[in-house]
Backbone as CSV, one residue per row, in Angstrom:
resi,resn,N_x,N_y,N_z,CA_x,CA_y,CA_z,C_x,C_y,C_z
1,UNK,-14.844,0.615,-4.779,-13.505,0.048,-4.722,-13.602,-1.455,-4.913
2,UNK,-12.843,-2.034,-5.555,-12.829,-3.207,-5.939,-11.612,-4.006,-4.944
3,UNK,-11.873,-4.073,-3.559,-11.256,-4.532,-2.772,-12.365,-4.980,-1.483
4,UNK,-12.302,-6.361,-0.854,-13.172,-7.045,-0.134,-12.923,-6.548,1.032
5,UNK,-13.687,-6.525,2.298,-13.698,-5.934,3.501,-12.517,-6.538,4.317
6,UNK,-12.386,-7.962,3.919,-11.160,-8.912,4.607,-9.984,-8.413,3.990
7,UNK,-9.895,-8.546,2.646,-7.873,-8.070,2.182,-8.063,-6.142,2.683
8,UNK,-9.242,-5.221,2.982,-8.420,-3.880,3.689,-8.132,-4.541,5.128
9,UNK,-8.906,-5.312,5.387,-8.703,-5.888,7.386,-7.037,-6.040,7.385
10,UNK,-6.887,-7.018,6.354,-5.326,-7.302,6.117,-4.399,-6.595,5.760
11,UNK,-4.402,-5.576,4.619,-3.480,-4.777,4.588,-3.187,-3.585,5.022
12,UNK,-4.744,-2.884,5.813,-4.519,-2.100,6.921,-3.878,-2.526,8.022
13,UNK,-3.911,-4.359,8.810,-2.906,-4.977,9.655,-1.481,-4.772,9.499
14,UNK,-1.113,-4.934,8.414,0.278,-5.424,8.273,0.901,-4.195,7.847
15,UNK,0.482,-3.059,7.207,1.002,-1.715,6.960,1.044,-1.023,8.224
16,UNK,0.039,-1.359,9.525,1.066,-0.958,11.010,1.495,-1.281,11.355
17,UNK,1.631,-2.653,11.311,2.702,-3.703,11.569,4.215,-3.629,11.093
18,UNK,4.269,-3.408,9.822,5.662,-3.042,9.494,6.104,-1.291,9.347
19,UNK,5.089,-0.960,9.296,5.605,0.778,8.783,5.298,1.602,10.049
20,UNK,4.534,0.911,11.008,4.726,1.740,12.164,2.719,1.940,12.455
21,UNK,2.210,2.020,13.671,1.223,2.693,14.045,0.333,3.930,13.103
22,UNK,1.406,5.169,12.849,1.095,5.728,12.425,1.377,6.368,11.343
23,UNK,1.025,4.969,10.309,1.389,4.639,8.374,0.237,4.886,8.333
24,UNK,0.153,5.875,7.000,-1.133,6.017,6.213,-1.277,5.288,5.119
25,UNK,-2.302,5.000,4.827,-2.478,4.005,3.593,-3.457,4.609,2.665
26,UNK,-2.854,4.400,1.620,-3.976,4.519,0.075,-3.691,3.834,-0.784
27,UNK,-4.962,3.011,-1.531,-5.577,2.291,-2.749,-5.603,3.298,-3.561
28,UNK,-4.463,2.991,-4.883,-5.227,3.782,-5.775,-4.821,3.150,-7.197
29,UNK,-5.427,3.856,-7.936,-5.256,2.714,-9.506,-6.397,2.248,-9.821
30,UNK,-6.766,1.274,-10.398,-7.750,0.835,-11.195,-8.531,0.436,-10.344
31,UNK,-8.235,-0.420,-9.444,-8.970,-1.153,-7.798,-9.677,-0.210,-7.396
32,UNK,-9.887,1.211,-7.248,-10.229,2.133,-7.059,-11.646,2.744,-7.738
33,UNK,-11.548,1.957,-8.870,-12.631,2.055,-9.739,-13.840,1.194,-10.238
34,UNK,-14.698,0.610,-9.725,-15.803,-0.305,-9.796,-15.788,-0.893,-11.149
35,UNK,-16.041,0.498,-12.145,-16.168,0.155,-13.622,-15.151,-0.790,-14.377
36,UNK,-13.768,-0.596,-13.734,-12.653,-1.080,-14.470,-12.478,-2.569,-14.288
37,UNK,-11.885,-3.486,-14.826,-11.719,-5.225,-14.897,-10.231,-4.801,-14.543
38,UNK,-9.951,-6.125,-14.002,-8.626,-6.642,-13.876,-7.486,-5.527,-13.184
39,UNK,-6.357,-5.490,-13.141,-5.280,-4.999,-12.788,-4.779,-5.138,-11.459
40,UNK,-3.597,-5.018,-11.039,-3.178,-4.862,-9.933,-4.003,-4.167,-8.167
41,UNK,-3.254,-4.391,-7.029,-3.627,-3.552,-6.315,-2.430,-2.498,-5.993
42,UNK,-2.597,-1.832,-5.992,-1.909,-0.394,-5.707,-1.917,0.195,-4.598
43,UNK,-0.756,0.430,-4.058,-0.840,1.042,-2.240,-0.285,2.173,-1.998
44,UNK,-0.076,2.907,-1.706,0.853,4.043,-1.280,0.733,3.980,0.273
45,UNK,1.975,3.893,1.047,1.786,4.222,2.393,3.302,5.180,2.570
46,UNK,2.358,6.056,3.695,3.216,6.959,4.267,3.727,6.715,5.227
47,UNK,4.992,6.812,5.813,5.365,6.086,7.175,6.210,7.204,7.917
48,UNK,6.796,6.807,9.305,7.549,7.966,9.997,8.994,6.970,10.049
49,UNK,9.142,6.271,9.448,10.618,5.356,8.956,11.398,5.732,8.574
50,UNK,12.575,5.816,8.883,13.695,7.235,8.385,14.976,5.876,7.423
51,UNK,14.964,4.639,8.227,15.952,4.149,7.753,15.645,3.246,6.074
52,UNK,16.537,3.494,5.229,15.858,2.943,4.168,16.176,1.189,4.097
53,UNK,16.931,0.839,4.808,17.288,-0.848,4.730,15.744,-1.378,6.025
54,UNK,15.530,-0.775,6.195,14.301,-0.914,7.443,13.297,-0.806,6.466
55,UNK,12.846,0.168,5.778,11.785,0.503,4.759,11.754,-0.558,3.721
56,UNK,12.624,-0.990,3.213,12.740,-1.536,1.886,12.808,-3.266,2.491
57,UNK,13.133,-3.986,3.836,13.013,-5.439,4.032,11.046,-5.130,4.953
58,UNK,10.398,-3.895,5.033,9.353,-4.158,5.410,8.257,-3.952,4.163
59,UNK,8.527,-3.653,3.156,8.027,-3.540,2.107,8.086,-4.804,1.631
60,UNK,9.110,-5.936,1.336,9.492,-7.361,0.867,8.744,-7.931,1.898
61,UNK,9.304,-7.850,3.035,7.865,-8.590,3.978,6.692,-7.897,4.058
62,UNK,5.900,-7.513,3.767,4.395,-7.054,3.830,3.922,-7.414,2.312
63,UNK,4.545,-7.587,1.338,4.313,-7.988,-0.176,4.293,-9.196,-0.019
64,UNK,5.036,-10.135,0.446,5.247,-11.545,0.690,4.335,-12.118,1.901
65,UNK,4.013,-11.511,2.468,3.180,-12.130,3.875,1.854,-11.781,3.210
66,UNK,1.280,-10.729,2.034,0.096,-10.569,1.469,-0.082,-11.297,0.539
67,UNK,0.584,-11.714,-0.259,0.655,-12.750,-1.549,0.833,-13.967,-1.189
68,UNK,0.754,-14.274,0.349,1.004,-15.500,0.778,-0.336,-15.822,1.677
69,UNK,-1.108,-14.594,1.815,-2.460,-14.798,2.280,-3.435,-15.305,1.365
70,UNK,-4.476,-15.804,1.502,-6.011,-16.398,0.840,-6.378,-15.235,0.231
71,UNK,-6.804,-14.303,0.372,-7.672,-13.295,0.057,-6.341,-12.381,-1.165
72,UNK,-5.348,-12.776,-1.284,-4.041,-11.682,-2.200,-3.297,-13.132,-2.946
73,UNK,-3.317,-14.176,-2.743,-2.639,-15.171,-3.453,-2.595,-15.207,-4.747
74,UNK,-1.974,-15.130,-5.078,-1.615,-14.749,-6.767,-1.621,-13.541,-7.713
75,UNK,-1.968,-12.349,-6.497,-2.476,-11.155,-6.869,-1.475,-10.713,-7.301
76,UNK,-1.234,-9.461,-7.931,0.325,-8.428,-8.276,-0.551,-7.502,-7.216
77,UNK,0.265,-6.758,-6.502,1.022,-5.959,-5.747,2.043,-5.098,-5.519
78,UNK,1.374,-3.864,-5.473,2.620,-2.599,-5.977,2.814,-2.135,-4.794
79,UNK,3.546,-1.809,-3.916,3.603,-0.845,-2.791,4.473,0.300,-2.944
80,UNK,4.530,1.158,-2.865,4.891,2.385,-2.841,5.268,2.888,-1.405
81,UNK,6.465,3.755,-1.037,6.808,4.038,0.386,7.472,5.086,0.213
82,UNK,6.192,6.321,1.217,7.012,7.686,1.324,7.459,7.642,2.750
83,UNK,8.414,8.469,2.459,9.158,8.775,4.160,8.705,10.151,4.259
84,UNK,7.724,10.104,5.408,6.840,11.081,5.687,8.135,12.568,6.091
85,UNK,9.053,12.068,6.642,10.210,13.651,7.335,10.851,13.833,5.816
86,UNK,10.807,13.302,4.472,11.768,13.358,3.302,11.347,13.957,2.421
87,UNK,12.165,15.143,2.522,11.823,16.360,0.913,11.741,15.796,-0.553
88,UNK,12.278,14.570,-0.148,11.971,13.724,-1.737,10.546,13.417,-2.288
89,UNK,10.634,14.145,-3.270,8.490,14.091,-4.014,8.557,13.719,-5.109
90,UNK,7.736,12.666,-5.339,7.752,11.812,-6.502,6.010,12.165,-7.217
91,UNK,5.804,12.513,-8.251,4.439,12.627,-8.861,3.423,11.390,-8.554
92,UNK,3.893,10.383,-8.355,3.116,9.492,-8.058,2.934,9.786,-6.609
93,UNK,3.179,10.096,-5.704,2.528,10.654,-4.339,1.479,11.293,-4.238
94,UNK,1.815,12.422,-5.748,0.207,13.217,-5.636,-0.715,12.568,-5.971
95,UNK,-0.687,11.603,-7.420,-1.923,11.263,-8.032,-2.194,10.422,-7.043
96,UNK,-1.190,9.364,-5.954,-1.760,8.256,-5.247,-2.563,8.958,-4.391
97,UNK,-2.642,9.673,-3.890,-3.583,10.816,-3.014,-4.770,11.765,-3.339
98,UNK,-4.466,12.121,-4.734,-5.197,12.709,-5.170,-6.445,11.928,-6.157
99,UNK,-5.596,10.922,-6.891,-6.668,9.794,-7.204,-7.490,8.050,-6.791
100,UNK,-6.311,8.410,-5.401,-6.791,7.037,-4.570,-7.650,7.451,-3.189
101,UNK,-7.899,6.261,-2.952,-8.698,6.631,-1.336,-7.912,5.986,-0.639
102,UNK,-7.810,6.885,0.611,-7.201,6.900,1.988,-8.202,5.777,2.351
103,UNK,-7.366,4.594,2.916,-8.358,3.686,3.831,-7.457,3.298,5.281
């Protein structure tokens, strides 16, 4: 994985911090891949957050408080947010799971 031991310290922090204790998190995308250069970091987190104006200003703050850290400053940053109780399934849920790692 092409991610330093300090930015998972950090964005494993702040993804319980805003999405709750018990948010799951996954890297997935190119970061994921040693071989690959350049691109984004890619997140998928799962949360137990039901309200979407709650979901969507902790997503803007956890993007902004990471791009405002040393270790993510200038980075692009994708976050992705499932609502773990919501029958809503998006294909990118599977591949983020199926081709990222859970950290």
């Amino acid at each position: 994985m092409r991610i330093t031991a300090n930015q998972l310290s950090i964005v494993k922090a702040l993804s319980r911090s805003y999405f709750g204790e018990d948010a799951k998190l996954w890297l997935f995308g190119s970061c994921v891949d040693d071989e690959k250069k350049g691109g984004d970091y890619d997140f998928l987190i799962e949360t137990s957050l039901t309200n979407p104006d709650e979901i969507i200003s902790s997503k803007i703050d956890m993007i902004t408080q990471l791009q405002s850290s040393g270790p993510f400053e200038d980075e692009k940053i994708d976050i992705i947010v499932k609502r773990r109780q919501s029958s809503f399934d998006m294909p990118i849920y599977h591949i983020a799971r199926q081709e990222g790692v859970q950290i």
